[in-house]
N, C-alpha and C positions, 0 to 999 in steps of 0.2 A: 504494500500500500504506500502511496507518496505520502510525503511530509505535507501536515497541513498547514494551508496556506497561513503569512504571517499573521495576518489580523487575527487568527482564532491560535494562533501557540503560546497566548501570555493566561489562557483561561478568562478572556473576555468573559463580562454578567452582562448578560442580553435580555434587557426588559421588553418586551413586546406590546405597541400599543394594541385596542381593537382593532384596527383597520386592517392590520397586517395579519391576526389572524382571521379577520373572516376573506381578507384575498386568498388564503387557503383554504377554508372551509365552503368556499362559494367558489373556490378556482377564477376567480378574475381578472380578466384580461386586462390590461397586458401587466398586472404584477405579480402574478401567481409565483411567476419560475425562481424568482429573487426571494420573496418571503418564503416558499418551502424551501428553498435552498436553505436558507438562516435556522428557519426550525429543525430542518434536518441534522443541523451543525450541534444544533442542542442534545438531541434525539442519540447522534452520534459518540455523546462526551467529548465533544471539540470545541464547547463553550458549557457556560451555564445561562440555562433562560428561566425568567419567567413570566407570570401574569397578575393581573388583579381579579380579585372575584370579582369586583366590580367588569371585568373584563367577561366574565365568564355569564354574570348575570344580565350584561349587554345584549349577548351573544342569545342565550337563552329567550329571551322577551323577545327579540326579531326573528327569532325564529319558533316564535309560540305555536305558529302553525303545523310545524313538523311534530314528527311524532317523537312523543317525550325519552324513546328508549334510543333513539337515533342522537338525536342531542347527548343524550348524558355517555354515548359512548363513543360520541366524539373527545367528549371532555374527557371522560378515563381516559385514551390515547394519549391527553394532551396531560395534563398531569401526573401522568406516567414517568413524563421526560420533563417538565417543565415543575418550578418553583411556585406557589402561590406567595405575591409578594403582601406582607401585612399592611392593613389600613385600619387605624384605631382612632381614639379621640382625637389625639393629639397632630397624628396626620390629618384628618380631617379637617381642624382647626387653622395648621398650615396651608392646606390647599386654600379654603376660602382666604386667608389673608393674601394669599397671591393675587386675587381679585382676577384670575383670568377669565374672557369671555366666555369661555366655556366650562364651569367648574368642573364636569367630569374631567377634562385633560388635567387640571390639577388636582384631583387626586389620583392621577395615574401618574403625572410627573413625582409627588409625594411621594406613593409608594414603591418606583423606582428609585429613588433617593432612599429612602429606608432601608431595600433591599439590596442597597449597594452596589447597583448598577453602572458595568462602567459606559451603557449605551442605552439609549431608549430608542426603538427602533421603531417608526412611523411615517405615513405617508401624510402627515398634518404637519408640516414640519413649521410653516406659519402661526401657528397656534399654540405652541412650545417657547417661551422665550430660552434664550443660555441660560446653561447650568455649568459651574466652572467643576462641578461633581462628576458630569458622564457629558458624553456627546450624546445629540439628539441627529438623528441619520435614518433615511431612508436604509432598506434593507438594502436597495440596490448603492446606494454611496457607503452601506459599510462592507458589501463584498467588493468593494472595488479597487 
């Protein structure tokens, strides 16, 4: 097997916003091949990833319409290999003082930050201010 490549040999922590996994859970064009690549890198132990429940409860309510044993066994695969990152009082209290327009992305950027994240990996990447903690990167700008 080749050496993997450098961005993944320091054990990068790859926090995963939604968007990135429902481009794999909905295969979406054109970001599908980049975000499973990055998860697979988790999947693989060639990084460590995680998510937010909040992530997971996202994911769940848009897709309320599928059938509930399909969902949760996605989410088993995906917890399998992936971290659930903590969100508690106090993160919560953080996000809203961030004041961003979108309060979910802050507490997704929070819980990142908590879980030690040295990346948050998203296709919102406007809606993310700098964190001098992790880089905030498209899947495809951090395999690149």
């Amino acid at each position: 097997m080749p050496d993997p490549p450098a961005f993944a040999r320091s054990m990068d922590r790859l926090f995963f916003d939604t968007n990135v996994l429902l481009d794999v859970l909905e295969r979406r064009d054109p970001w599908f091949p980049e975000a499973v690549e990055c998860l697979e890198l988790a999947r693989a132990g060639r990084c460590v990833g995680a998510v937010s429940a909040i992530t997971l409860s996202d994911i769940a309510y848009t897709h309320r319409a599928t059938e509930t044993s399909k969902v949760c066994a996605a989410f088993e695969q995906l917890v399998g290999f992936l971290d659930i990152a903590p969100l508690d009082r106090s993160a919560v209290a953080a996000a809203m003082a961030r004041r961003l327009p979108d309060i979910e992305d802050g507490f997704q950027m929070e819980a990142a930050v908590r879980w030690g994240a040295t990346h948050l990996l998203t296709r919102n990447l406007k809606d993310f201010p700098p964190d001098e903690r992790m880089q905030i990167v498209s899947p495809l700008e951090y395999l690149a």
